[in-house]
C-alpha positions in Angstrom: 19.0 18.3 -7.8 18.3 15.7 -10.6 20.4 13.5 -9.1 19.0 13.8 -5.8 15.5 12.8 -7.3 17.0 9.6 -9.5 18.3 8.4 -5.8 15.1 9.0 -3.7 12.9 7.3 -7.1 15.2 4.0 -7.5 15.2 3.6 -3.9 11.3 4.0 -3.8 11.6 1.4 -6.9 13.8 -1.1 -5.0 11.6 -0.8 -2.0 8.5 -1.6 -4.2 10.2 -4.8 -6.0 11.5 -5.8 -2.3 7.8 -5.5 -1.4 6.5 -7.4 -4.2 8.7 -9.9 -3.8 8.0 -10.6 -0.1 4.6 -12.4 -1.5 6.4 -15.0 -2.4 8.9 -15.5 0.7 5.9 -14.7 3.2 4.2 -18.4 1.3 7.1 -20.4 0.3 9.1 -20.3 3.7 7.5 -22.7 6.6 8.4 -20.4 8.9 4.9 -18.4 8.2 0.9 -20.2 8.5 -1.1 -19.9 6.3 -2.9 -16.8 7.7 0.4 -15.0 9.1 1.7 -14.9 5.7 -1.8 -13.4 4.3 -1.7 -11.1 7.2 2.3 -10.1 6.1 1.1 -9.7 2.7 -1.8 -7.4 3.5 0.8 -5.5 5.4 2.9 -5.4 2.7 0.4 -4.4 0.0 -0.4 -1.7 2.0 3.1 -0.4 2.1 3.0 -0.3 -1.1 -0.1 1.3 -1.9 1.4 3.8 0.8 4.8 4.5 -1.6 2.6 4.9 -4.6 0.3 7.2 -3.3 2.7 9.2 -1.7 5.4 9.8 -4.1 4.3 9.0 -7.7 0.6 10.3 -7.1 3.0 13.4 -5.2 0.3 13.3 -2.3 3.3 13.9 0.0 3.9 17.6 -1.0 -0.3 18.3 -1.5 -2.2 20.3 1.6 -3.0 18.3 3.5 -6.8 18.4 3.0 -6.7 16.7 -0.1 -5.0 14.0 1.7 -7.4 14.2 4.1 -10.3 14.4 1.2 -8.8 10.8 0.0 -8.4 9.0 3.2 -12.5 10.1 3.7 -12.8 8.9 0.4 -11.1 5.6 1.3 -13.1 5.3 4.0 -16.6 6.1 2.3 -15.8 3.0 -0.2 -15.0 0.5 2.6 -18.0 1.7 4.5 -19.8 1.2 1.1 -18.2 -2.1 0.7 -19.4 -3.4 4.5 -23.1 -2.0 3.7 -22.4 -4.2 0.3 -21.5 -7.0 1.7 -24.4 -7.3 4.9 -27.2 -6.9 1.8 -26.3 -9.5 -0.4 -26.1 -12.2 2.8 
């Protein structure tokens, strides 16, 4: 059982250095724009945030109206944040 956890955590660990590290590949390699490798990285980050939220805040084994409680809380803030930004322009 321990074991089984220790496998499913490094892995989420790998994935998260793989994902960190993709910042740096999506701007260094001429492959990508400018904007296609902010877009990657935005993709990216949000993978991340995803793995984080889901297995070290344990969200994935919660009901699934408190996940549904933080995604409306998620969206409050970035409604908050378009209101914010239309009043100071």
């Amino acid at each position: 059982m321990a074991s089984d956890s220790l496998k499913l955590y490094t892995g989420i660990y790998i994935a998260l250095l793989a994902l960190a590290a993709s910042k740096y590949i999506f701007f260094n390699i001429p492959f990508f724009g400018y904007w296609d490798a902010f877009a990657a990285t935005m993709i990216a980050a949000s993978l991340k945030t995803a793995l984080i939220v889901g297995y070290f805040q344990h969200l994935r084994s919660e009901n699934r109206s408190l996940t549904w409680l933080m995604a409306l809380s998620l969206a409050l803030v970035l409604l908050l944040m378009a209101a914010a930004s239309y009043s100071v322009t």
